[in-house]
C-alpha positions in Angstrom: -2.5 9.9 -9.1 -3.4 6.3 -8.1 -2.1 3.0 -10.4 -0.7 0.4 -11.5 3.0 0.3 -13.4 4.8 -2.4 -15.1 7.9 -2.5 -13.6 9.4 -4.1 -16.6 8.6 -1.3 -19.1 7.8 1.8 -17.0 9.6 5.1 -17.8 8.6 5.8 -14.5 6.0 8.5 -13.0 6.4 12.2 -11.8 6.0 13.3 -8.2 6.7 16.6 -7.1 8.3 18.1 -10.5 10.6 14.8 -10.2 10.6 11.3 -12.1 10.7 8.6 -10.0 12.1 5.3 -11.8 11.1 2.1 -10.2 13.6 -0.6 -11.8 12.7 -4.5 -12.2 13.6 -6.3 -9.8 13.6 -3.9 -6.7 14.7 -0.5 -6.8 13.6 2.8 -6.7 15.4 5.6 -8.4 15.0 9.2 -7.4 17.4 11.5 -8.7 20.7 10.0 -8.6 19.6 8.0 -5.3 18.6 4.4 -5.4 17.2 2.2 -2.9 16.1 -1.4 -2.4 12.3 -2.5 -2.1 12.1 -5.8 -0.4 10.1 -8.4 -2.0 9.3 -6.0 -5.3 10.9 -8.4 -7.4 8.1 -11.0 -6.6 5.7 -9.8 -9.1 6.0 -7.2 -12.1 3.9 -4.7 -11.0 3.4 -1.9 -8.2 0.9 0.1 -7.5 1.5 4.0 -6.9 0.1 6.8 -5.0 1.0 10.4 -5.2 0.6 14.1 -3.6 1.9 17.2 -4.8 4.9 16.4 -2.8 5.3 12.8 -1.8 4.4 9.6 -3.0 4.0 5.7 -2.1 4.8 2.3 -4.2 3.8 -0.5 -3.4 4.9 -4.1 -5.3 2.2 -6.4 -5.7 3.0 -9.1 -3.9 5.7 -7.2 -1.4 5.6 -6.5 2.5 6.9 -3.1 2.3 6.5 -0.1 0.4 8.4 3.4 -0.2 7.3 6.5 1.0 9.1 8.9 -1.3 9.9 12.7 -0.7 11.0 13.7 -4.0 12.1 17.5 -2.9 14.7 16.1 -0.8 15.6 12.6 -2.6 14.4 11.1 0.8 12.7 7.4 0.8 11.9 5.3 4.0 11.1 1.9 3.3 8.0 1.0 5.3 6.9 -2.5 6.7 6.5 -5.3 6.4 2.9 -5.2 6.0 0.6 -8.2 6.4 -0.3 -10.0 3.3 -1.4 -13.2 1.6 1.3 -15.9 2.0 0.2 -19.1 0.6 3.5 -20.5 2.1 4.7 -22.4 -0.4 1.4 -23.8 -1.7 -1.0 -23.3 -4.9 -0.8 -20.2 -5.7 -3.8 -19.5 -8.1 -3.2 -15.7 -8.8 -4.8 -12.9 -9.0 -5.6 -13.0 -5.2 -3.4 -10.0 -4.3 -4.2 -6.2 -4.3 -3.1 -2.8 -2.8 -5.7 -0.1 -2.5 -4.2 3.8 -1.2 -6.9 5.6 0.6 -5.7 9.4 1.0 -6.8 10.8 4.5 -6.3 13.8 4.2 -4.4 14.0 6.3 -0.9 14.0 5.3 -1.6 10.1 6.2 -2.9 7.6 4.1 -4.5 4.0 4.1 -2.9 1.1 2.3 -5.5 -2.0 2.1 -4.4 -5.1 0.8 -6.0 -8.6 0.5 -5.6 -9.9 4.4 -5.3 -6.2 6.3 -4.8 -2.4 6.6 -2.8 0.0 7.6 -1.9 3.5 8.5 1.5 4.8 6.7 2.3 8.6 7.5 4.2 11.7 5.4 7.7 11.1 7.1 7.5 7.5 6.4 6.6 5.4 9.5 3.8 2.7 10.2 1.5 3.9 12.4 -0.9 0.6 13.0 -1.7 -2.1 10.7 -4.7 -4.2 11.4 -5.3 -7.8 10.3 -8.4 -9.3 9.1 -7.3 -12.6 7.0 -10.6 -12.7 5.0 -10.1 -13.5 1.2 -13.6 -12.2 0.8 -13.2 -8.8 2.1 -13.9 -5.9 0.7 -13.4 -1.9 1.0 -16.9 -0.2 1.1 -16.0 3.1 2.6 -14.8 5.6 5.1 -17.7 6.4 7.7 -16.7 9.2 10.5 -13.4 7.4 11.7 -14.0 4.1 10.6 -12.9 2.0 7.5 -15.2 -0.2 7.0 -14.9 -3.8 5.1 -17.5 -6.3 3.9 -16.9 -10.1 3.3 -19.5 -12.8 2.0 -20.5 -13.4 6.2 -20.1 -10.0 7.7 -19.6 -6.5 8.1 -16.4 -5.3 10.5 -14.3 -1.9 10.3 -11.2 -0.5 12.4 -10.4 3.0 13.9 -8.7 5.2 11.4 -6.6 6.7 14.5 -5.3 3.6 16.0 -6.6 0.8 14.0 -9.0 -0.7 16.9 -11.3 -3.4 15.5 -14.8 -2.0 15.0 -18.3 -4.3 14.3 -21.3 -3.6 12.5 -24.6 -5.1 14.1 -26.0 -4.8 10.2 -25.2 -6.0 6.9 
């Protein structure tokens, strides 16, 4: 399952035969364990990804995300991630997004607005990548390369270690 909840009326989502509760402002419930998600209070969604047996969420606008082993009640808070900081300025909305690429893995991609990165099953960041282009945009997974387009060019990185990768065609 991939999607969005609204942390302020979600009766949560099932992973691995359990509920996970994500409650507003920042914390995740799994059984009668709860846990703090920095920077999930700073929007009122999250975006979720789930396998038989774990799980991420992701808050919109947050550095770091939960990996979540419902089995065991385990959950590793993972970052901070790159993302769009306006710093203080105009912020005209709607510029942030999370995207969950499954690898197959036991890994998966999380894309967001400015950069990438590799989270694996036990909870640890295994590269992030940086692009800072507004205007970029997923297109795909070619061999062992995730590849992004923007309005000027065409650029990918390694799914392995995150190298930066360049297409000669657009």
């Amino acid at each position: 399952m991939k999607g969005t909840i609204d942390l302020t009326d979600s009766d949560g989502f099932v992973c691995g035969g359990a509920t996970i509760r994500v409650d507003f402002p920042n914390r995740i419930v799994v059984g009668d364990q709860s846990h703090t998600i920095p920077g999930l209070e700073l929007s009122a969604y999250a975006e979720v990804w789930t396998r038989s047996d774990w799980c991420c969420v992701a808050g919109l606008r947050s550095n770091w995300l939960a990996v979540v082993h419902p089995g065991d009640g385990d959950v590793k808070i993972v970052g901070p991630i790159a993302r769009l900081d306006l710093g203080g300025s105009y912020d005209p909305g709607g510029l942030e997004h999370i995207e969950f690429i499954d690898l197959g893995d036991e890994d998966v991609l999380v894309i967001n607005e400015v950069a990438v990165a590799r989270v694996t099953r036990d909870g640890s960041l295994s590269w992030q990548s940086v692009h800072d282009d507004l205007t970029a945009r997923f297109v795909g997974l070619e061999g062992s390369v995730v590849w992004f387009e923007s309005e000027t060019d065409r650029f990918g990185f390694g799914v392995q270690r995150g190298e930066p990768r360049f297409s000669t065609s657009m």
